[in-house]
C-alpha positions in Angstrom: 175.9 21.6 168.1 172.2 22.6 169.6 172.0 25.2 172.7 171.5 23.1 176.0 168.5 25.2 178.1 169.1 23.3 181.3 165.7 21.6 181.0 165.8 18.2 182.1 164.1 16.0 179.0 164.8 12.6 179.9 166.4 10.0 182.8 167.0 7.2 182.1 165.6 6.6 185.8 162.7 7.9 185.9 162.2 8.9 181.5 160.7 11.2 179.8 160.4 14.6 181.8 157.8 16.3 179.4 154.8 13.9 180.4 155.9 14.3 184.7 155.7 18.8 184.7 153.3 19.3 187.5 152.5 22.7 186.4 149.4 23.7 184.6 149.6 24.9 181.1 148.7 28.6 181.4 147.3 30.8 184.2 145.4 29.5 187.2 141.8 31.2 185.6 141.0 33.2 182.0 140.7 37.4 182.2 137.7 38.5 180.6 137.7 39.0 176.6 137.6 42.8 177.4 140.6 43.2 179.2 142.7 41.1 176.4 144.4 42.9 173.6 145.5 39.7 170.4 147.5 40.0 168.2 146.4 38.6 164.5 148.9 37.8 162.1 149.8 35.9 159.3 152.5 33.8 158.9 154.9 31.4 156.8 158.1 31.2 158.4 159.6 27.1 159.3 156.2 26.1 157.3 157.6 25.6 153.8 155.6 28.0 152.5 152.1 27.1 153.6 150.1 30.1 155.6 148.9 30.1 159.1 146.5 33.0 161.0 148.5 32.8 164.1 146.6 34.6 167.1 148.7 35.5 170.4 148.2 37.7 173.5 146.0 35.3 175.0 145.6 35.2 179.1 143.2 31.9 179.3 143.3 28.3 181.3 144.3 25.6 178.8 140.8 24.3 178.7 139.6 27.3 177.7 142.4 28.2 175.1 141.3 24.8 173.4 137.7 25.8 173.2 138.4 29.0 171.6 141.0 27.4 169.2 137.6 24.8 168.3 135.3 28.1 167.9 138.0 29.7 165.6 138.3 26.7 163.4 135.0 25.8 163.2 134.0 29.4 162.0 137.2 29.1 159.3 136.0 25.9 158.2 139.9 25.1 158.7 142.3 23.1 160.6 144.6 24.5 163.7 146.5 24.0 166.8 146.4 25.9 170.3 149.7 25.8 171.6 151.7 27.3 175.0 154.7 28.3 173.9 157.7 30.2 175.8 156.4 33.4 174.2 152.8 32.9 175.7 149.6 31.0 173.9 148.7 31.0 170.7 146.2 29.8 168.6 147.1 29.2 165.0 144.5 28.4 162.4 145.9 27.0 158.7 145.2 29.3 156.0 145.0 33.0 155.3 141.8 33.8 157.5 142.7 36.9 159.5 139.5 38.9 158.6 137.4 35.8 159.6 138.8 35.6 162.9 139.1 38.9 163.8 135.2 39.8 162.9 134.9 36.6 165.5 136.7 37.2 168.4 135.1 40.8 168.0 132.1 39.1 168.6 132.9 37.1 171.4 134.4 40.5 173.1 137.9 40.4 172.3 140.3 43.5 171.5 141.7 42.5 168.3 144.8 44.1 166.3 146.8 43.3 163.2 150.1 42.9 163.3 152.5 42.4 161.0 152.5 42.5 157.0 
């Protein structure tokens, strides 16, 4: 049987929950790129198999997390998401790409690490 969170999905008074959260996605304005440190990995696990560049560490407003996300997978020449998850944003970009888009957020002022294998 699944873990209950206590969130609230849906009523059958007033429906579905997710579409009604008042809160913005992310903080309230974006930090500089020099005061961020991201994390670039890659990743395959609950993919089956296929390889995402998953970048996280991010402190941006949601408009601006998507227009990074756009900037990263235009310079790939691949597909992605940007997503706020309970472990902060991320941007994942499909495909083994981390040299690409570290040598891009580097340029655009970013601190930029590896991480993982």
């Amino acid at each position: 049987m699944a873990k209950q969170k206590g969130k609230l999905v849906y009523s059958t008074q007033s429906g579905d929950q997710r579409k009604n959260s008042d809160t913005p996605a992310g903080p309230a304005h974006s930090l500089p790129p020099a005061q961020q440190n991201l994390k670039v990995m890659r990743d395959k696990k609950g993919r089956k198999g296929k390889v995402v560049t998953v970048i996280s560490g991010f402190s941006l407003t949601h408009d601006d997390l998507k227009t990074l996300a756009k900037t990263l997978k235009t310079a790939c020449g691949s597909g992605g998401t940007a997503k706020n998850d309970d472990d902060g944003q991320i941007i994942e970009v499909q495909g083994d790409h981390r040299e690409k888009v570290a040598e891009k957020l580097q340029s655009l002022g970013y601190k930029v690490k590896f991480a993982g294998g």
